[in-house]
N, C-alpha and C positions, 0 to 999 in steps of 0.2 A: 484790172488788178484789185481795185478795191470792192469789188461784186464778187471774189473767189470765193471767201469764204461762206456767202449765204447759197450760192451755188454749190460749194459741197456739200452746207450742211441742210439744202435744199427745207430753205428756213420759209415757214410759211405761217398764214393768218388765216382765222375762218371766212374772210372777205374773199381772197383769192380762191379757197375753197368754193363758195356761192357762187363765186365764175365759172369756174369749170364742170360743176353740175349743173347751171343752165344752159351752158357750150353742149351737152352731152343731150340733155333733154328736149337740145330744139332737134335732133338728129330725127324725133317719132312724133314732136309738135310744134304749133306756131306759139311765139309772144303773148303774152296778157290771154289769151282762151283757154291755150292748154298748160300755162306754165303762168302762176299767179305772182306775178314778179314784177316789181319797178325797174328792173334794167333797162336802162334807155336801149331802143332795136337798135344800132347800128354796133355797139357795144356788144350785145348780147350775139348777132351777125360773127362777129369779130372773133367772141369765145366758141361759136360752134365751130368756126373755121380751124382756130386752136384747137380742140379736142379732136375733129377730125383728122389731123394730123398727127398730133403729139400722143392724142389720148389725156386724163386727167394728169397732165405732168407737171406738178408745180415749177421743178425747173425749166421747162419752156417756157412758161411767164417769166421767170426770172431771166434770161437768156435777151427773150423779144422785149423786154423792158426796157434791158440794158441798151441793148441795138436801138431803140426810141431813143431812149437818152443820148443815144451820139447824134442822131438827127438832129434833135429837138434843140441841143446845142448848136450845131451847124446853122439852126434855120434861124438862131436868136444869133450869134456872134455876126452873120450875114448882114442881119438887118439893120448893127451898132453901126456895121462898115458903111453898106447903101446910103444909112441916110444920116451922116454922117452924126452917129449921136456924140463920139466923143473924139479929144481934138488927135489922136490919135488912130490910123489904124493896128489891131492888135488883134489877139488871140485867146486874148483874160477872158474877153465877157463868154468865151467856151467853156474856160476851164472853172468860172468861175459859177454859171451853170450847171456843171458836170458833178460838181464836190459840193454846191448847195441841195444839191438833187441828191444826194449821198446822204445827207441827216440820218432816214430812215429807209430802210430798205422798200416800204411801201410808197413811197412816192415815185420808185421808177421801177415796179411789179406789174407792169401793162395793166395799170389800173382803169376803170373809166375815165377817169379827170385825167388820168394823162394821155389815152389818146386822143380828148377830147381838148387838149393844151397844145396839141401839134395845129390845128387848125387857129386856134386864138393865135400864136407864135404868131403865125403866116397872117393872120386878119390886124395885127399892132404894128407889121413889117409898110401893110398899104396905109394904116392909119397914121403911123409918121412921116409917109412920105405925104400924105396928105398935110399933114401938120407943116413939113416944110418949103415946100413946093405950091402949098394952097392951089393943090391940081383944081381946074376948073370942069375935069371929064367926070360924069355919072357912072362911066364903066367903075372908076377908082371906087368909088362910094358900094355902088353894088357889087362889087369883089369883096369889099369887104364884109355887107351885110353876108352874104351865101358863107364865107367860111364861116362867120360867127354861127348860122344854122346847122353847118353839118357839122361844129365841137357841139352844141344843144346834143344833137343825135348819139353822140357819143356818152354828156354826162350833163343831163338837162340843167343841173344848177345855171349851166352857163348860159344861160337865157339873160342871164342879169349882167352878164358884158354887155348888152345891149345898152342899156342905160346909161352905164357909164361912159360905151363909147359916145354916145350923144352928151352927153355932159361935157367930157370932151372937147366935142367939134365945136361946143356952145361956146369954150372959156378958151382954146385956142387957134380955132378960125373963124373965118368969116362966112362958113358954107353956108348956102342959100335953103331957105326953106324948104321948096320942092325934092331937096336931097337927104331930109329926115326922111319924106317920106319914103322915098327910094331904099334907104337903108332897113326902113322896118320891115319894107315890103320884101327885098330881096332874103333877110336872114328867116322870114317866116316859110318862104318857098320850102326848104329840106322838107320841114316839119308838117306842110300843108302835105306833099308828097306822099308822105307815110302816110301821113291822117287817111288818104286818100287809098292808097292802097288797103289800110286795114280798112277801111271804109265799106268800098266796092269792091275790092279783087277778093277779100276774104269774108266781107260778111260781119266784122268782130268790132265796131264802132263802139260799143259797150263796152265790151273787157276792155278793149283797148283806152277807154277814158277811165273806166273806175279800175282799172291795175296800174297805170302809169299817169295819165294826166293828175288824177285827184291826193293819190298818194303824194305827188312831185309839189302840190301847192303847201303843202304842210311845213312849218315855221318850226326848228325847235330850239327856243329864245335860250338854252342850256349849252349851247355848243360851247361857247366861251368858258365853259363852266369845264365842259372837256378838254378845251386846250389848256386850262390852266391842272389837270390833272396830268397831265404831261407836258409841262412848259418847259420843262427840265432838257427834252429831247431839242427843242429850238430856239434854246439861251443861246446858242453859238452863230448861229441866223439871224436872229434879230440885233444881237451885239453889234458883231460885222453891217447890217443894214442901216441902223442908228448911227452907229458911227462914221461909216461911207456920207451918209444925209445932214450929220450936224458939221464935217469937214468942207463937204464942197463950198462952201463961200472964197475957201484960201486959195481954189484956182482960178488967179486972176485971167486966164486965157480964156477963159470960159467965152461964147460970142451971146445974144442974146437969143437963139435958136436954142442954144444948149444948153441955157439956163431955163426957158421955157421947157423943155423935155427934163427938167429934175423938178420939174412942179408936175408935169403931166405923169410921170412914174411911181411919184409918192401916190397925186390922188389918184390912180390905178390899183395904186398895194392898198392902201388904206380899204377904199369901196370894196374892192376886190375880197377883203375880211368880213364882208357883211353876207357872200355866197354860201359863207358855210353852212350860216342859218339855215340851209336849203340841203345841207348836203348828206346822204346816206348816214349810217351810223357808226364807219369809223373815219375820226377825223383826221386820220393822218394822211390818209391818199386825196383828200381834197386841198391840203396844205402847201402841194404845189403851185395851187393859183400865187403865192406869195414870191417863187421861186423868183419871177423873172425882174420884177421890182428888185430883190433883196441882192442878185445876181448885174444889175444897173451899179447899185450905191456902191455894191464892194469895190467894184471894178473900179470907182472916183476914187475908192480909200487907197487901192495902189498906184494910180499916179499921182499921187501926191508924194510917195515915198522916193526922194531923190538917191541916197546913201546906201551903197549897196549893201551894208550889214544888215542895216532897218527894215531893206526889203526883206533879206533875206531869213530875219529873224518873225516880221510878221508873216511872212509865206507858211513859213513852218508852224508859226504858231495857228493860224487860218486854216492849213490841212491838220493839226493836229486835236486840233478844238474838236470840228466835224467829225473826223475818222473816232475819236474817241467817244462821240456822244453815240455815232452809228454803231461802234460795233459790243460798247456795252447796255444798250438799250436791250442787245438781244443774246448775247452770249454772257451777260453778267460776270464777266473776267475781272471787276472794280466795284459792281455794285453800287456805284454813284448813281446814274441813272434810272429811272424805273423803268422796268420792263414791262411794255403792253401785253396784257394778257391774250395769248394769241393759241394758247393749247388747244388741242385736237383729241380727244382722248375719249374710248367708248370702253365699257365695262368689258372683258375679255370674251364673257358670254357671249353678252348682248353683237360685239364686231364680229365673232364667228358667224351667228344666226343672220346676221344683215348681208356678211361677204360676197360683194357682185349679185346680193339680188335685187331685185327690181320690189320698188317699196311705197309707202303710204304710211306715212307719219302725223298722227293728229296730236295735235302739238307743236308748241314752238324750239324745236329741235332741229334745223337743218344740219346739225354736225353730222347727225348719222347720215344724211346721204353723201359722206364723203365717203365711204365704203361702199354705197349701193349704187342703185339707178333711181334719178326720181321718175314716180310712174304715177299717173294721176296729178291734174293742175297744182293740188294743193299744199304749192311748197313756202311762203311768205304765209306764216300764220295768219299775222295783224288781216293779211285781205282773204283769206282763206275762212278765217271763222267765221263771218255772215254767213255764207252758203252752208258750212257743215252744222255751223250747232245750230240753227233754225230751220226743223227740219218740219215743223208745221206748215212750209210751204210746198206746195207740190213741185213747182218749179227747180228747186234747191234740189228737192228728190230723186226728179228725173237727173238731172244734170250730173248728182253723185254716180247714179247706178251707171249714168251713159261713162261716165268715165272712168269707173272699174270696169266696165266690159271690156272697153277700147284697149286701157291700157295695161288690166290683168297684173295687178302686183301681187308679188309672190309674198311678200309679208307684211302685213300691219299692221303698229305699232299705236296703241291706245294710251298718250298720256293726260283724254282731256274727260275719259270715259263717256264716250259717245259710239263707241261701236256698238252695244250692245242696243241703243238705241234706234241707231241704223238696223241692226237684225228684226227690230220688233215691226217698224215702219217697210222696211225690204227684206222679207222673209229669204227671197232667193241666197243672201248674201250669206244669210247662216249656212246653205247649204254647199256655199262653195269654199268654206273657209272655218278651220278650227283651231281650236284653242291649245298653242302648245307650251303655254307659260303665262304666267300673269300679265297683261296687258299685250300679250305679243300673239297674234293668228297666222296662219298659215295657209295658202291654199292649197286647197286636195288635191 
């Protein structure tokens, strides 16, 4: 119920967009070769699968999001039960999951970070029972590392739960050395796999490091700068997690288990804020890693409420906080909020002349292939411009003209003026393509 209305009004973001044109473009090539992109592969796997079926359908992301999000709640309220984080069994830490994952519609838009948080869920589910149980098995530990690598494969930031899981085991067990190693070695497996595939089975060890690994090492110390540009959208998240966090001392039932798991949750959310440093370039869909920390404290803030007025008046105020901030962030019904700029909008010309064709955009412009097909590797500028605007290497050369052959786009699109450079370097090109408007060519 609370997902209707972005589903009707099939509310979307140019992030979502950038999914579903890579979904569409692995259909004619591979990852990092033919399609110059940091989408972590299993991620990018995920959106061809979606496109194959759906087609570019913003509402089946929206849809398959939502469906995560019941999961994802299931496999976190599970895990409160198994291992016994609170003195209660209940049904909060679902709901409380479910409505924290509500803030903004992009945290549960089948983004990468969140299918890439259905496997962390499952790798915090072994890591508590570890915590509680101080299991003595290696399977435990290596269960854990592999899930942590195939969330990596989904949304690499999350390389960096590694660390903190080990920080972790450092400050609340006793595991034995030989089982660091175990865990680094198992959650590296996924990622050795791929390595390995694009390695040997395809040839592409290159693209595959300089379009994904090298891009993914890049720090950008400003994120903080962006969440506090939209702080406004998760005033009502952090309230509720602060206040869950400075109450817990008043439950005297608490045993010493489960006061060790509200030091282990905090430093989880806390560490867990330093990922963003790492994360793509909008920061709302990586803001779920905060989800399940903030979704713990709430759930302490209601059993403390004995009085059934008090529940019932912070209940409402809890859904009404969230629902409010979520649904004017993007329908501006109040105006309180700011709205992330998230418009899609091409010159009426210009979207005519693009309409389902198959394209080439020099320039940092991916909006327009949400009208066309991308055709030619060169869709991530930032890793795109070495190859095209250095064309005094021969290498770059070949590589361009191989991949206008291959992939024959019908129109493109000059905003960095460099085709005409290309024609004087690759004469064929002028003759297979003219000029039907100021920066826009056509092929004959």
């Amino acid at each position: 119920m609370i997902k209707i209305p972005f589903f009707i009004n099939a509310c979307a973001y140019l992030d979502m967009q950038h999914w579903l044109v890579i979904g569409e473009a692995m259909k004619t090539g591979h990852m990092y070769r033919d399609i110059f992109d940091p989408l972590a592969p299993l991620a990018a796997t995920t959106y061809w699968l979606v496109t194959a079926i759906f087609g570019k359908s913003v509402l089946a992301l929206h849809i398959l999001g939502t469906l995560l999000l019941v999961i994802q709640a299931i496999i976190f309220n599970n895990l409160t039960i198994n291992n016994k984080v609170f003195e209660q069994n209940t049904y909060l830490p679902a709901l409380m999951f479910v409505v924290l994952s509500s803030v903004h519609y992009s945290l549960s838009a089948f983004s990468p970070a969140q299918l890439g948080m259905t496997f962390i869920l499952l790798a915090l589910g072994k890591l508590l029972t570890h915590v509680e149980f101080r299991a003595k098995r290696d399977e435990q530990i290596m269960s854990i590392g592999l899930l942590l690598g195939m969330g990596v494969l989904f949304y690499l930031p999350y390389i960096l739960f590694l660390p903190i899981v080990i920080i972790i085991l450092l400050l609340f067990t006793n595991t034995l050395r030989k089982r660091y190693a175990i865990l680094c070695i198992s959650a590296l497996i996924p990622f050795s796999i791929v390595l390995v595939y694009y390695w040997i089975v395809l040839g592409d060890i290159g693209y595959f490091m300089a379009n994904l690994i090298v891009p993914s090492l890049s720090v950008d110390f400003a994120v903080f700068k962006k969440i506090g540009e939209h702080i406004d959208l998760f005033v009502a998240v952090l309230l509720f997690l602060l206040t869950g966090f400075i109450t817990m001392p008043k439950q005297r039932r608490l045993n010493n288990y489960q006061n060790r798991l509200a030091r282990l949750f905090f430093l989880m959310g806390l560490l867990a804020m330093f990922i963003l440093m790492f994360a793509p370039t909008n920061i709302t869909t990586g803001l779920i890693i905060i989800v399940p920390s903030a979704a713990y404290f709430s759930t302490h803030l209601f059993f403390l409420l004995k009085r059934p007025m008090l529940e019932l008046f912070v209940s409402l105020l809890f859904m009404a906080s969230i629902l409010f901030t979520s649904y004017d962030s993007e329908f501006q019904f109040a105006g309180v909020v700011d709205k992330i700029d998230t418009k899609i909008s091409l010159a009426p010309v210009l979207e005519e002349i693009v309409k389902d064709k198959k394209l080439m955009v020099l320039g940092n412009k991916p909006q327009i292939y949400t009208e066309g097909v991308l055709a030619t590797p060169f869709y991530d500028w930032q890793l795109a411009q070495p190859v095209v605007s250095q064309l005094n290497y021969y290498d770059n050369l070949i590589f361009i003209k191989e991949s206008i052959d291959r992939f024959k786009p019908e129109i493109i699109i000059d905003y960095e003026f460099l085709w005409r450079k290309l024609e004087d370097r690759i004469p064929e090109l002028g003759e297979k393509y003219e000029q039907v408007r100021p920066f826009v060519w056509k092929r004959k």
